[in-house]
C-alpha positions as CSV (number, residue, x, y, z in Angstrom):
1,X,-52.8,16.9,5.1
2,X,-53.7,13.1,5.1
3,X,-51.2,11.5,2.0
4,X,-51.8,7.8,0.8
5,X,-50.7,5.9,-2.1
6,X,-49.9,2.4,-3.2
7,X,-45.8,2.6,-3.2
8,X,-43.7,5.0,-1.5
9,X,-39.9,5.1,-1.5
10,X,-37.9,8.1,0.5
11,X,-34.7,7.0,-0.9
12,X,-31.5,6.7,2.0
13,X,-29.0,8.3,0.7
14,X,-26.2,5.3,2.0
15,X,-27.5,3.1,0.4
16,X,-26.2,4.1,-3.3
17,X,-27.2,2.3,-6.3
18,X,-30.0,0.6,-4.8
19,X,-32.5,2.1,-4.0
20,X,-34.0,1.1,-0.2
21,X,-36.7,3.5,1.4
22,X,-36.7,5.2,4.9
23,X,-39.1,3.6,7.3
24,X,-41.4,7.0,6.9
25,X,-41.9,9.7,5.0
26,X,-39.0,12.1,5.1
27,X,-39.5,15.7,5.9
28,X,-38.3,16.8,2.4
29,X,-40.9,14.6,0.5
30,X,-43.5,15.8,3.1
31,X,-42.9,19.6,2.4
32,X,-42.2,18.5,-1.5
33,X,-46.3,17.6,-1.2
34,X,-47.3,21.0,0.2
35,X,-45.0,22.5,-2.4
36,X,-47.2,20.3,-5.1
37,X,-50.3,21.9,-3.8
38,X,-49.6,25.4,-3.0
39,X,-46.1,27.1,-4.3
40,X,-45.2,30.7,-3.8
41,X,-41.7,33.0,-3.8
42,X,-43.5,33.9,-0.7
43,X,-44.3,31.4,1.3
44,X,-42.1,28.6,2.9
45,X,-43.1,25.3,4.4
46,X,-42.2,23.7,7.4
47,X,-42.9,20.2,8.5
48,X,-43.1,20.1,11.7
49,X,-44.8,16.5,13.3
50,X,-45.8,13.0,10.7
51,X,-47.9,10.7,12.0
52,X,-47.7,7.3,10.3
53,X,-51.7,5.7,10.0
54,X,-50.7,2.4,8.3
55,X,-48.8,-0.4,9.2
56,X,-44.9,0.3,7.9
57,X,-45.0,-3.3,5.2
58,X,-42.2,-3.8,2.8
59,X,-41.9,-4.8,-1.1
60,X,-39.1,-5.8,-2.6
61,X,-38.7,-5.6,-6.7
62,X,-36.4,-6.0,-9.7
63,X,-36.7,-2.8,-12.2
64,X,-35.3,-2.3,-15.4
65,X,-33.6,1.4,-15.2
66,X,-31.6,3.1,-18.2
67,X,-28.0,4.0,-17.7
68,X,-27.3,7.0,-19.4
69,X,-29.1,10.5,-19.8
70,X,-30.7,10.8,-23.3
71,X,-28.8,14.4,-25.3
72,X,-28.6,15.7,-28.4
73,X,-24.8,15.1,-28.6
74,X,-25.2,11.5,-26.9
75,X,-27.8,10.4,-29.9
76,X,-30.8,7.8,-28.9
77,X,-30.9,5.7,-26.1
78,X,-30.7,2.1,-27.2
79,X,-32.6,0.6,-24.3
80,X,-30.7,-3.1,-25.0
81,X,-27.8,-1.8,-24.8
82,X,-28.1,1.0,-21.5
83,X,-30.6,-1.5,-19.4
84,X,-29.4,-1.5,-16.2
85,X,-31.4,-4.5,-13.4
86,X,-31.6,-2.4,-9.5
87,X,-33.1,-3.6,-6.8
88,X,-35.8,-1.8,-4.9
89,X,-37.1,-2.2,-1.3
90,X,-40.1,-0.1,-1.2
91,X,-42.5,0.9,1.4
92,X,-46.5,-0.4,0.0
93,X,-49.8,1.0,1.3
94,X,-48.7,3.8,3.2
95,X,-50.7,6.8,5.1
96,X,-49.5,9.6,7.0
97,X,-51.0,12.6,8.6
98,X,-48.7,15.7,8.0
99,X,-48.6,18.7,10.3
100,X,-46.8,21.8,8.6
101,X,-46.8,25.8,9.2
102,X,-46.7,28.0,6.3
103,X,-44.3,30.9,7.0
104,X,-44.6,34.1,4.8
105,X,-41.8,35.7,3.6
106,X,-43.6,39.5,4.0
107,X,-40.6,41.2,1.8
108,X,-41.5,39.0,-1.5
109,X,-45.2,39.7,-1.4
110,X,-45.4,43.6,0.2
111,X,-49.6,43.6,-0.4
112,X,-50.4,40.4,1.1
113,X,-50.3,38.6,4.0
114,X,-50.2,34.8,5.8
115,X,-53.9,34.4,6.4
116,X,-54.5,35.0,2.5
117,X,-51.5,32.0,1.4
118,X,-53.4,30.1,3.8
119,X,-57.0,30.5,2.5
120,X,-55.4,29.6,-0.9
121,X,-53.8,26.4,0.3
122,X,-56.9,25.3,2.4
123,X,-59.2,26.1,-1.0
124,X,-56.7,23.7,-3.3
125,X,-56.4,20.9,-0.8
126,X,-59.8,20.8,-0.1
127,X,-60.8,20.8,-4.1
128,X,-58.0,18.5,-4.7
129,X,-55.7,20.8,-6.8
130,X,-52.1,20.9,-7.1
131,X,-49.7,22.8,-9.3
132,X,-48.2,19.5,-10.3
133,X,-49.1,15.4,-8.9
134,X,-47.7,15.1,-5.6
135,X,-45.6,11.9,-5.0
136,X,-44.3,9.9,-2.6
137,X,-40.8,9.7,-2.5
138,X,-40.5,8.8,-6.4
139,X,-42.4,10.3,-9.0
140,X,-44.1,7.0,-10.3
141,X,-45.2,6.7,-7.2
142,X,-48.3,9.5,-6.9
143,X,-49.9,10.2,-3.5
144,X,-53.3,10.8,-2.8
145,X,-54.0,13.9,-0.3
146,X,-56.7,15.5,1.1
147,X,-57.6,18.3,3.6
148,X,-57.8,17.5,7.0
149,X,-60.2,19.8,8.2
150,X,-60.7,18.7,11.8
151,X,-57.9,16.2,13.6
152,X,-59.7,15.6,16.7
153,X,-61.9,13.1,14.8
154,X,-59.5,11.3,12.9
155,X,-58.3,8.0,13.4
156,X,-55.1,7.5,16.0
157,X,-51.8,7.0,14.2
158,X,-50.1,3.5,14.4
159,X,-49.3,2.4,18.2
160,X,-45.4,1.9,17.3
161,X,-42.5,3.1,18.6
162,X,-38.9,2.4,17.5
163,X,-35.6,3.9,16.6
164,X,-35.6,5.5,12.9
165,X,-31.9,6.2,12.8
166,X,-30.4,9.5,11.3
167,X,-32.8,10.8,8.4
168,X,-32.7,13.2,6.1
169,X,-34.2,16.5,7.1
170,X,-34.2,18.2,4.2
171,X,-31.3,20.2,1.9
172,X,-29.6,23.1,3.2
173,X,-29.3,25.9,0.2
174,X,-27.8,28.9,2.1
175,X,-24.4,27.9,-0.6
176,X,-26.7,27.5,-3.9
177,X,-23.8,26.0,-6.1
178,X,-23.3,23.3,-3.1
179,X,-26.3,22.4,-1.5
180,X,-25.9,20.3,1.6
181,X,-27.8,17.8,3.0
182,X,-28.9,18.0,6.9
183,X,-30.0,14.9,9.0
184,X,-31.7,14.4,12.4
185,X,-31.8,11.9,14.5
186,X,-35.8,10.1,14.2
187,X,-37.6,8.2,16.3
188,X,-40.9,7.1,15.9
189,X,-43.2,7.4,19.5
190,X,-46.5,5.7,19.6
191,X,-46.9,6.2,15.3
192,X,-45.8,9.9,15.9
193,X,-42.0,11.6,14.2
194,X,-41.6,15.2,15.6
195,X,-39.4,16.4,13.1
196,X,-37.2,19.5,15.1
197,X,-36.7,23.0,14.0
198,X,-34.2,23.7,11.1
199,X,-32.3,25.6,13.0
């Protein structure tokens, strides 16, 4: 899939109140986006390679977030009273190329198989359907997607390479009451982030 939009942030976990994005798309948003289009019991995702196709630019802004989680016990939210000023450094203008396999999961669908998930998922990225708006990073922030049908004539990602630090691969949820999250070390190699194995 190629995914654009006007404001992305893939949140670092560090950095705790405020919120500063990743460099790149994460792993975890990327598969989030294939979930978006195509979500099965019996399928999985797995991102395997990002290729970044815009220049990594920066914005930094001032938002007005609530404090508190609207209930019925807690009454209304009095927005004067719960505001809360964060600070945001976002990524702006971003593009990536994401390269995932589908794995099937044969024992949660016994009368299909991985070539008909994959005719699905090709037919709704191609129309432009998804279950529910893929986003980038943030929900108010909605990307843009369409199929890639044939990578040897698309543009060449960015010509960068640098050091992405320890990013977050995605959650581990073989303990479902704890999930924990699993990192890898990234490094971005001529515009390319091969993102390892989960195991």
């Amino acid at each position: 899939l190629e995914v654009s939009g006007q404001y992305a942030c893939f949140t670092r976990p560090e950095m705790k109140v405020e919120r500063v994005s990743y460099d790149v798309i994460t792993p975890s948003a990327a598969r989030a986006i294939f979930d978006a289009i195509l979500w099965k019991p019996a399928i999985s995702w797995h991102v395997k390679r990002i290729e970044v196709l815009a220049p990594i630019r920066w914005i930094s802004v001032r938002r007005n977030e609530v404090g508190k989680v609207a209930s019925p016990r807690s009454g209304p939210i009095i927005i004067e009273d719960d505001r809360q000023q964060r600070a945001g450094l976002f990524l702006r203008d971003v593009a990536y190329r994401v390269h995932a396999d589908l794995e099937f999961i044969a024992e949660r669908d016994l009368g299909a198989n991985a070539l008909k998930y994959q005719e699905m998922f090709e037919r709704r990225a191609r129309r432009g359907q998804c279950v529910n708006q893929p986003y980038l990073g943030c929900r108010e922030f909605a990307a843009a997607f369409r199929l890639v049908e044939d990578s040897g004539v698309e543009p060449s990602p960015l010509a960068e390479t640098r050091d992405l630090g320890f990013m977050l691969h995605d959650l581990d949820f073989s303990n479902p009451a704890a999930p924990q999250p699993r990192f890898f070390r990234a490094k971005l190699e001529s515009g390319v982030v091969q993102v390892p194995a989960w195991d």
